[in-house]
PLY file of the C-alpha trace (Angstrom):
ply
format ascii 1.0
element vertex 183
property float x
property float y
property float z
element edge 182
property int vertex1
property int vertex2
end_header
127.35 156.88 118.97
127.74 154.51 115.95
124.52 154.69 113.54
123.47 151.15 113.17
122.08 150.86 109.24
118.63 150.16 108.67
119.35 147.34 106.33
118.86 143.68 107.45
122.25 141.18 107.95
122.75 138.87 105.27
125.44 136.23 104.84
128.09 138.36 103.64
127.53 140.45 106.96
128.16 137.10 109.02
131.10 135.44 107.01
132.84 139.01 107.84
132.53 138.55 111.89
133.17 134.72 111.32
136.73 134.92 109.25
138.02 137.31 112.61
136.96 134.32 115.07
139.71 131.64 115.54
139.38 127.65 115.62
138.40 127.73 119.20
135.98 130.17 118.75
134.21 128.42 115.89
133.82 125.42 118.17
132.21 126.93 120.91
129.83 128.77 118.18
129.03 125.13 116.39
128.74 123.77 120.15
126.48 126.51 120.91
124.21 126.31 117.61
124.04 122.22 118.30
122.50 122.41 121.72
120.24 125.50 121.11
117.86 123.92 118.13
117.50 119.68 117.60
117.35 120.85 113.94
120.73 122.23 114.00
121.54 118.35 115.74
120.11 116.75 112.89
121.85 118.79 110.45
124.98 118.21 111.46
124.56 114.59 112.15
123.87 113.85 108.55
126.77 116.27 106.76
129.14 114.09 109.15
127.36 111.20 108.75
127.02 110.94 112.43
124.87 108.17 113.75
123.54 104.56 112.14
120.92 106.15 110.10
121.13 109.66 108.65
118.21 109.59 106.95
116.14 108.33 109.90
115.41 112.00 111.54
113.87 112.82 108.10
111.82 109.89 107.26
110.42 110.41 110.67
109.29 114.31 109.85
107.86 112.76 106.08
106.03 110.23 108.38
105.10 112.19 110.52
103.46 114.94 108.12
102.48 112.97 104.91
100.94 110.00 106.94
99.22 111.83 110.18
97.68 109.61 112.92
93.89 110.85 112.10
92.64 108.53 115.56
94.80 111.80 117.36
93.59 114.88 114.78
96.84 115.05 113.50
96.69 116.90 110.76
98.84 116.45 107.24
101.54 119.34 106.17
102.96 118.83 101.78
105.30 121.93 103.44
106.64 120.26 106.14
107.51 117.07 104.92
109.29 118.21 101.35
111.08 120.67 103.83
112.44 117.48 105.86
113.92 116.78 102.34
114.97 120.16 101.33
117.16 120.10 104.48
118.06 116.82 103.79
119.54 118.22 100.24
121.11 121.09 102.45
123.08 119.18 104.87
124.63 116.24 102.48
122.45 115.83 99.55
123.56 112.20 98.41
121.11 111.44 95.17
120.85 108.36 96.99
119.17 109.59 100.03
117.22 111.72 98.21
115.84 109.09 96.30
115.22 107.09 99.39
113.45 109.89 100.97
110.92 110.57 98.20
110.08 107.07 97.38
109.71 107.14 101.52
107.24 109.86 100.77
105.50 108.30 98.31
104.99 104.72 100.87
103.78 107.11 103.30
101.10 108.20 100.78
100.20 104.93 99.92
100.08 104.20 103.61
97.38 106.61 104.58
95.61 106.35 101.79
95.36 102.51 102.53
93.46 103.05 105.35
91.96 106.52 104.77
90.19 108.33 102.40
91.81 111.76 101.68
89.75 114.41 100.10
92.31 116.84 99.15
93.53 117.90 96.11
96.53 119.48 96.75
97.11 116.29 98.68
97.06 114.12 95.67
98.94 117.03 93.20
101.89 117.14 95.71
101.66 112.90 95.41
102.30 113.18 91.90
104.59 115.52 92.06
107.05 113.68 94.61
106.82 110.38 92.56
107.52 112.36 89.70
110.43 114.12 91.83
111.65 110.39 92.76
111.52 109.23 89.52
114.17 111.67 88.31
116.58 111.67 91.17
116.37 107.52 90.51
117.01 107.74 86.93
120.55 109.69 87.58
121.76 106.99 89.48
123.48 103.66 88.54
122.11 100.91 87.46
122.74 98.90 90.29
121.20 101.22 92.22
117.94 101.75 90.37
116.60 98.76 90.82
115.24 97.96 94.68
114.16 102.24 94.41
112.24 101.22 91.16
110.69 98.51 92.81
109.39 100.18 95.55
107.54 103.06 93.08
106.18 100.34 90.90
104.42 99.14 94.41
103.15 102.73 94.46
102.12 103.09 91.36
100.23 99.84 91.72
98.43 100.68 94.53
97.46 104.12 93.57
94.89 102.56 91.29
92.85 101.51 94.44
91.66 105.27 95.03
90.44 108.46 92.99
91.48 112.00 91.96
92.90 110.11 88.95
96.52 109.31 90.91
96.76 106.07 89.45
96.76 107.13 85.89
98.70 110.34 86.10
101.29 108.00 88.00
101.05 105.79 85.25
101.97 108.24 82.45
105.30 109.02 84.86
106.16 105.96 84.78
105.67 105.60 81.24
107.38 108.81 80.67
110.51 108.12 81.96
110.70 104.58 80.52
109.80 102.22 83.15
106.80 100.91 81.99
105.61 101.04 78.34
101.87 103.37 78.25
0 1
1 2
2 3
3 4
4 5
5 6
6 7
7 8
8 9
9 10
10 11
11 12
12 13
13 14
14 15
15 16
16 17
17 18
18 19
19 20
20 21
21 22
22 23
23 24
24 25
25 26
26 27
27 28
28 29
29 30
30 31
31 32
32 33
33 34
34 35
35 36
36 37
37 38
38 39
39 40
40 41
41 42
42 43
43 44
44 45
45 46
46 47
47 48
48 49
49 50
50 51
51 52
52 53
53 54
54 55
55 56
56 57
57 58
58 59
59 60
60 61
61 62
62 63
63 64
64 65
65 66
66 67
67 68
68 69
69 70
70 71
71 72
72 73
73 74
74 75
75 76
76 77
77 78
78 79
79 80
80 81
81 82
82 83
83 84
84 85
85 86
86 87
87 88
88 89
89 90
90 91
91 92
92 93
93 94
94 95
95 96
96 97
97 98
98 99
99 100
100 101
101 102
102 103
103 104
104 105
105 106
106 107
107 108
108 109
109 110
110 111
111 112
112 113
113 114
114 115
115 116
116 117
117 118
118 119
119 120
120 121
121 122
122 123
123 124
124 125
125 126
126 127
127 128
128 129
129 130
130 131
131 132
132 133
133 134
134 135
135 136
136 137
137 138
138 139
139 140
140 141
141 142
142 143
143 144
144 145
145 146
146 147
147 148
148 149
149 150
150 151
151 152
152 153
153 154
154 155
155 156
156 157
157 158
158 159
159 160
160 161
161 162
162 163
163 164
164 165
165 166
166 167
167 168
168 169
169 170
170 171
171 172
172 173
173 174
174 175
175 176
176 177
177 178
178 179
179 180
180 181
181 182
């Protein structure tokens, strides 16, 4: 009897069985991982660019987690949501999209906090943080580009001064930080 080793698999492990499976093989393993987990879907979709709207799966998660329907107790998950982008980055990672889908973050923040009062720190640090995150990913790309994304954050930024914790002032140093408006 073969003495299995106590260590766990890691990729290394895999790629080893993978490189002895042939083409057909690898289809019915990619055919299998699609229809067992709609994240795997998802995934997939967007490195192929698959479907009208790549980015759509994603902004609903941010949605979904940043800007919670309180009428139905939904609660709010940071972790959740920047993982919709994380995977987002894994699957194509287009600065373009990214930029899309924190900006989208930050609207859903300014959303809920339109029409409800969060009291929740970590709530408003992870804010800052994914305008801040937004703002670099839109500086790196062109010019022509910039614009519409800086736009949107300005709108952001403007609104934040309609609530507390200090977001609309920390949100103005960003901006002022990385050049878009002068302090």
């Amino acid at each position: 009897m073969k003495k299995t080793s106590k260590r766990k698999p890691n990729w290394t492990d895999l790629k080893r069985q993978l490189a002895d499976l042939d083409r057909s093989a690898l289809l019915v393993l990619i055919q299998d991982l699609y229809t067992a987990n709609k994240d795997n879907q998802v995934f997939l979709h967007a490195r192929f660019s698959l479907g009208e709207d790549v980015l759509e799966p994603y902004k609903k998660i941010i949605d979904r987690w940043v800007c919670p329907d309180v009428t139905c107790d939904q609660n709010s998950s940071i972790a959740k949501a920047k993982k919709a982008i994380s995977d987002y980055k894994k699957a194509v990672g287009k600065r373009e999209g990214i930029a899309e889908l924190t900006v989208f973050y930050c609207e859903c923040c300014t959303s809920l906090l339109g029409y409800c009062s969060v009291d929740d720190e970590s709530y408003y640090d992870a804010f800052e943080r994914m305008f801040e995150q937004a703002l670099k990913t839109i500086v790196t790309l062109g010019q022509s580009e910039q614009g519409a994304f800086f736009e949107r954050i300005e709108n952001v930024r403007r609104n934040s001064h309609n609530w507390g914790w200090g977001i609309g002032d920390a949100l103005d140093d960003l901006m002022a930080e990385y050049g878009v408006i002068k302090a």
